[in-house]
C-alpha positions in Angstrom: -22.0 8.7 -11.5 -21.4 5.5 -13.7 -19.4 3.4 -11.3 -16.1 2.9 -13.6 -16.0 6.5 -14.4 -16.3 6.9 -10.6 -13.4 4.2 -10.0 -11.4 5.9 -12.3 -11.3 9.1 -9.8 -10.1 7.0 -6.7 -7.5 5.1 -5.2 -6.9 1.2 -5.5 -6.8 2.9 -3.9 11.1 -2.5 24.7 13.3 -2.0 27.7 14.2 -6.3 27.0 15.2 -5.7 23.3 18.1 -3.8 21.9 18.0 -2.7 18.4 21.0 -2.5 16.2 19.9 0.3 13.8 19.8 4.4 13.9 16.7 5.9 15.0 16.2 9.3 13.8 14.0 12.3 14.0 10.6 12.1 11.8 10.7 14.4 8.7 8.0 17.0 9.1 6.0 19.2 6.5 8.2 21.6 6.4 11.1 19.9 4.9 9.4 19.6 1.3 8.5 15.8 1.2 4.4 16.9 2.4 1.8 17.4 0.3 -1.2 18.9 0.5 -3.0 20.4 3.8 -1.7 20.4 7.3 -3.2 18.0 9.7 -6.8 17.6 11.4 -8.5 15.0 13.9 -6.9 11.7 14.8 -3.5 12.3 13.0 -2.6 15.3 14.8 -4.4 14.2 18.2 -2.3 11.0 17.6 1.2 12.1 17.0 0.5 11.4 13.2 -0.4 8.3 13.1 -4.4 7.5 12.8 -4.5 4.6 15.6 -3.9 4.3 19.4 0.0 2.9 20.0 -0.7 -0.9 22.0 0.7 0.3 25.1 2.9 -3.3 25.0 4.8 -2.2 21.4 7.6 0.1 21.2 7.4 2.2 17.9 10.7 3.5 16.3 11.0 5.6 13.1 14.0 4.3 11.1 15.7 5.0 7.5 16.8 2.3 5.3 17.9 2.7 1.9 16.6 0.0 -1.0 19.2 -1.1 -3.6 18.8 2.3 -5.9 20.1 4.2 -3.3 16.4 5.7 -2.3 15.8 5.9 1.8 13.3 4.1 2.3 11.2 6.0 6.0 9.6 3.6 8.0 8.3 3.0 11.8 9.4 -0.1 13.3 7.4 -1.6 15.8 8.3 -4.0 18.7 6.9 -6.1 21.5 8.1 -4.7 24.4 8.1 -7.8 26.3 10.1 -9.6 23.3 13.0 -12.1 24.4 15.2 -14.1 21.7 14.9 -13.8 17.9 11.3 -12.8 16.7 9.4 -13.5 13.6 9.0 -10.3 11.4 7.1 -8.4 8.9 7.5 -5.8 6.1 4.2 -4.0 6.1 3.3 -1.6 3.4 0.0 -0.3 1.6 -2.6 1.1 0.8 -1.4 2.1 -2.9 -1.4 6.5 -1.8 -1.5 5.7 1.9 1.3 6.6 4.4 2.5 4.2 7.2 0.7 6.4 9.8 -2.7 4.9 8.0 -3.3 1.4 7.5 0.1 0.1 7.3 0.9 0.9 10.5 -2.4 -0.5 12.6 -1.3 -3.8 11.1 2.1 -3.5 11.9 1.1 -2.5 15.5 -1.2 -5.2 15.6 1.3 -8.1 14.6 3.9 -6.5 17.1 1.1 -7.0 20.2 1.1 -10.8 19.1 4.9 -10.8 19.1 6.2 -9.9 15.9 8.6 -7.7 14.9 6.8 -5.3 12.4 7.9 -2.7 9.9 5.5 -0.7 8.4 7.2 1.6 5.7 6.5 4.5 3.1 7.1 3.4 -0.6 9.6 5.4 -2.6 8.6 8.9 -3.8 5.9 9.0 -1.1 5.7 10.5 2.8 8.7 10.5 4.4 10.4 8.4 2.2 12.9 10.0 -0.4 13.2 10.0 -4.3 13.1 13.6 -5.9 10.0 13.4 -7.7 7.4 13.5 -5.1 4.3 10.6 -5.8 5.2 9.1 -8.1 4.9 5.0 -8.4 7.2 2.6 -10.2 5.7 -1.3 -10.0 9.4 -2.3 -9.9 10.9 0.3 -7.0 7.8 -0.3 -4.5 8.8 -4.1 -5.6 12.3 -3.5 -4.3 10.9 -1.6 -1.4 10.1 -4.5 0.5 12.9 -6.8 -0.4 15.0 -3.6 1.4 12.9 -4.0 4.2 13.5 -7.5 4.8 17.4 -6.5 4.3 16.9 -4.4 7.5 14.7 -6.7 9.3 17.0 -9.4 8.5 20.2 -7.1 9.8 18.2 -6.4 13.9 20.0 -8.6 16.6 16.5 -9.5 18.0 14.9 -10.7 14.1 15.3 -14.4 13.1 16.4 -13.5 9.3 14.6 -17.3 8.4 11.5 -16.3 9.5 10.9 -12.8 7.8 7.4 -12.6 6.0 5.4 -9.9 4.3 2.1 -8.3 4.8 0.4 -5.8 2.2 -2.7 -3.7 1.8 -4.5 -3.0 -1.1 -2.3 -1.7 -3.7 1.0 -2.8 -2.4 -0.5 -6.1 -2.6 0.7 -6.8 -6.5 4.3 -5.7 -5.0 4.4 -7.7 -2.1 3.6 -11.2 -3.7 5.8 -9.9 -6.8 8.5 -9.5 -4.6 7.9 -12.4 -2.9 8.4 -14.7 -5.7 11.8 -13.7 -6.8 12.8 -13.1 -2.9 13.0 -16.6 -1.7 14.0 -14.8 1.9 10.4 -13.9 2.3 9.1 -17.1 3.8 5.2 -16.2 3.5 3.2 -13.3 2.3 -0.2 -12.6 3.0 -2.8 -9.1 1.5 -5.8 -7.5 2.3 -8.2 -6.1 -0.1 -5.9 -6.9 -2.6 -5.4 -4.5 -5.9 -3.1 -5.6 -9.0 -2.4 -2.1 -9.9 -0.7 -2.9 -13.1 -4.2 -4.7 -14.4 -5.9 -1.5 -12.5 -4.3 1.2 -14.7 -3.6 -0.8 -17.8 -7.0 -2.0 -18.3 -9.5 -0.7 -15.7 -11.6 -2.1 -13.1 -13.0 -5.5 -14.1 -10.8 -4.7 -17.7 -13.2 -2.7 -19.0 -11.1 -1.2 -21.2 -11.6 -1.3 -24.7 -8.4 -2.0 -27.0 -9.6 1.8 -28.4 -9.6 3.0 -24.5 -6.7 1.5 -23.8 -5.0 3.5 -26.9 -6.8 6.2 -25.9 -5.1 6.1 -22.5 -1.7 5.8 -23.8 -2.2 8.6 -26.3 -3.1 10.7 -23.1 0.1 9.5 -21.1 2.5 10.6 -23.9 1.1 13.9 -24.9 1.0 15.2 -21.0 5.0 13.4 -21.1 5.1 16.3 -23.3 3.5 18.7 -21.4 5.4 18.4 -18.5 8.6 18.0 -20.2 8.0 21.5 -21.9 6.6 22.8 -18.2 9.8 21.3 -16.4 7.4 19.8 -13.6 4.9 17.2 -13.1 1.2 17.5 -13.4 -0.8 15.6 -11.1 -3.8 13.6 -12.8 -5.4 10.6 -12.2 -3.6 7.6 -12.5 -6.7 5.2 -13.1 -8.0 7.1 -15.7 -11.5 7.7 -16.6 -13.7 8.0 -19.4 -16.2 11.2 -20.0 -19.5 10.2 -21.1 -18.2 11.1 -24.9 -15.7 9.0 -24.6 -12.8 10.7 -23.8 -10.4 10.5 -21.2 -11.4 12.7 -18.5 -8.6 13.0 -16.0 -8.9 14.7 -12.1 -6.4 17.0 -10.5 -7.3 15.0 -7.2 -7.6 11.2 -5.9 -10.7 12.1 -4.0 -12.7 15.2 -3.9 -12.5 18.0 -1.2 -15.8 17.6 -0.5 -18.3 14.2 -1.5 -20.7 15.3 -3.5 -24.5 14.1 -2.9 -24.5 11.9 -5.4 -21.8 9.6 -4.4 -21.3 6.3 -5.4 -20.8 4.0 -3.0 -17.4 3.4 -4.1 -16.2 6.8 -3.9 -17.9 6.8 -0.6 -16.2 4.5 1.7 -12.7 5.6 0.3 -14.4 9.0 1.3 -15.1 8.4 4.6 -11.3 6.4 5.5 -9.2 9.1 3.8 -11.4 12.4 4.0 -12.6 12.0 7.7 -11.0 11.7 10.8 -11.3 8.0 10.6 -7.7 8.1 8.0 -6.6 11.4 6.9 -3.5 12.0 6.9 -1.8 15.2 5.3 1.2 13.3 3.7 -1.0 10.5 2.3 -1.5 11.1 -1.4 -5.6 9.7 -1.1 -6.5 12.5 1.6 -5.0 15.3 -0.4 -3.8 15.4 -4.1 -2.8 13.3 -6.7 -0.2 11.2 -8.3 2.0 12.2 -10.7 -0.1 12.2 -14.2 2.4 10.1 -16.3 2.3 7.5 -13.1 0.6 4.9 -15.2 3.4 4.5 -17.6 5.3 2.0 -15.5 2.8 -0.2 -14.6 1.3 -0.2 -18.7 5.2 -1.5 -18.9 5.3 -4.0 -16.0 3.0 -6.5 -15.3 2.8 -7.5 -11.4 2.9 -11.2 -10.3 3.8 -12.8 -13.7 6.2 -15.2 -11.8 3.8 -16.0 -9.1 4.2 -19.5 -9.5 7.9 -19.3 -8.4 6.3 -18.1 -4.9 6.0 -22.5 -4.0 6.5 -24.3 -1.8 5.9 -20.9 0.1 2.7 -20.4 0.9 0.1 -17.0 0.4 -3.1 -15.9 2.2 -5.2 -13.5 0.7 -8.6 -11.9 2.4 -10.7 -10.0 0.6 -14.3 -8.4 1.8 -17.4 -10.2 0.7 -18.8 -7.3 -0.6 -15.6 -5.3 -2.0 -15.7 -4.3 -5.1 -12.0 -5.4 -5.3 -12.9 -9.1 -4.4 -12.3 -10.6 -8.2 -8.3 -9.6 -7.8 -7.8 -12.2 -4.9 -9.9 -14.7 -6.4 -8.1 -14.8 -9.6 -4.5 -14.4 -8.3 -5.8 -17.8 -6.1 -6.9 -19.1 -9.2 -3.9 -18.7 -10.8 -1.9 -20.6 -8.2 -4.9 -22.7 -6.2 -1.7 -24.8 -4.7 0.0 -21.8 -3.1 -2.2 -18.8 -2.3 -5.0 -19.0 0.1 -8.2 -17.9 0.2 -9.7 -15.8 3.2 -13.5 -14.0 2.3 -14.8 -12.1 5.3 -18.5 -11.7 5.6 -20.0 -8.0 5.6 -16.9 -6.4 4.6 -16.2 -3.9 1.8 -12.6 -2.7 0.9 -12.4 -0.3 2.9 -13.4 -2.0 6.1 -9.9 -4.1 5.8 -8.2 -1.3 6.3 -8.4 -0.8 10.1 -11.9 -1.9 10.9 -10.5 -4.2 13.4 -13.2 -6.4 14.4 -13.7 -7.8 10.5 -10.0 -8.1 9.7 -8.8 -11.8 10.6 -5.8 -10.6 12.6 -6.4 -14.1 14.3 -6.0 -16.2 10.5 -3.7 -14.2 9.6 -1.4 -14.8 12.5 -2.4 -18.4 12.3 -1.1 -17.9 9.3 2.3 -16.8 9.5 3.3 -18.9 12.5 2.8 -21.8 10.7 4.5 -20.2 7.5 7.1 -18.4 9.3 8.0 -21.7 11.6 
């Protein structure tokens, strides 16, 4: 399979503390907000989440609501042993991931070095609310973690002057977005970074055409249509492809049921995280389904990181995989602002791999990182 076409059929893809919010019950698949098939391997095994709790962090699932009235579902995690007021960290991403995946190994990490960490679902998606299930809007997932530093900033045992951010993948764009016009976000730091405005509006590496790019609105408006005269939401692709014709060619699904012998590489190691025991997860839209088809619109509309230059004096670290095929995001946001954003290129690492292949991620730069940022 021609490796855009393929890329156009996959994701961006304690007892010494005492907390001052609500914890309540974890929504289950049978309240509506699930999609796609029930659980298997690790997830289930686990409790739902696709990692091992650090038996030194505390993890409590808490509700929030962001500033459109949407309630925002997230775990929060904390040292056990914490004492005083702790730095924290809004933690969010992959773009169709749930914070049982990725979001949340991260988040448990930081907490077992002594942060406070919330990793959280973006609107529309998981346990998170919003009527219209995944969808994405550039500017709500934006708002998403400035809500999250409004409840990290509201705990007894968080110093509110030393809240940062910490994305994956597709949050990424959101996370340094939100960063520069949230001056409360002290420092903000991505792995495997996607801009998933640039992603959908103009392909990976823009190879778009202007006639694609026509091509794609065309296809947006007319299934607007289509769903408007259905009264529901198809679910498409929301990078979309190109047939070998050269026509849009849309899929149902994120990732295929089953990976098909000729694989590209691409489509194989998002494969193996989100279709395999290694990172399915039943509410996470990569192991299971699709987004909304008319998803795209929004980020067409909103470009990501246009004010990153308002992010200084504060500081950004981005790592990226030597050998992802999402490395020329991070270098070009870095070149954009060489003065602020940092530049972190792990040896031997594809996207993926940054997603909870702990012994490549750079937990220990990272952390380096936000202490001195976060001081």
């Amino acid at each position: 399979m021609e490796r855009r076409t393929a890329l156009g059929l996959i994701a961006a893809t304690g007892a010494a503390t005492t907390a001052s919010f609500t914890a309540l019950p974890s929504f289950g698949a049978d309240n509506g907000r699930a999609a796609g098939a029930t659980g298997q391997g690790k997830a289930t095994a686990r409790g739902g989440h696709t990692f091992a709790l650090d038996k030194n962090v505390k993890r409590t699932p808490v509700r929030f609501k962001n500033r459109y009235g949407i309630e925002v579902a997230a775990d929060l995690y904390v040292p056990k042993a914490a004492r005083g007021k702790l730095p924290a960290l809004a933690v969010s991403g992959p773009f169709g991931a749930v914070k049982e995946q990725s979001s949340g190994l991260y988040a448990n990490e930081f907490a077992r070095r002594g942060y406070v960490a919330l990793a959280f679902d973006p609107s529309f998606t998981g346990e998170s609310g919003g009527t219209v299930r995944d969808v994405a809007s550039p500017d709500i997932y934006t708002e998403d973690y400035s809500a999250a530093v409004d409840f990290l900033g509201l705990q007894k045992f968080v110093d509110r002057e030393r809240i940062g951010a910490q994305a994956i993948c597709g949050l990424s764009g959101m996370a340094l977005t939100a960063a520069a016009a949230d001056s409360r976000i002290k420092a903000v730091a991505a792995a495997s970074m996607y801009d998933m405005s640039r992603s959908m509006s103009r392909g990976h590496q823009d190879y778009y055409t202007r006639e694609q790019r026509q091509k794609v609105v065309d296809h947006l408006s007319r299934q607007r249509w289509t769903d408007a005269e259905n009264g529901t939401y198809a679910r498409l692709s929301h990078e979309v492809p190109f047939d070998a014709n050269g026509d849009v060619a849309p899929s149902d699904r994120v990732l295929p049921k089953t990976l098909p012998a000729d694989a590209d590489p691409i489509t194989k190691i998002f494969f193996d995280y989100y279709r395999t025991e290694r990172g399915y997860h039943p509410r996470s839209i990569n192991s299971t389904t699709a987004w909304t088809g008319t998803t795209p619109m929004s980020f067409f509309a909103f470009r990501l990181m246009t004010n990153i230059d308002m992010l200084a004096p504060r500081k950004a670290l981005l790592v990226a995989g030597a050998d992802a095929h999402s490395r020329y995001y991070s270098e070009d946001v870095r070149a954009k602002a060489p003065d602020t954003v940092d530049l972190v290129i792990v040896p031997g690492a594809d996207h993926v791999d940054l997603y909870d292949r702990k012994d490549l991620i750079p937990f220990d730069r990272l952390d380096a990182f936000f202490t001195e940022n976060l001081a």
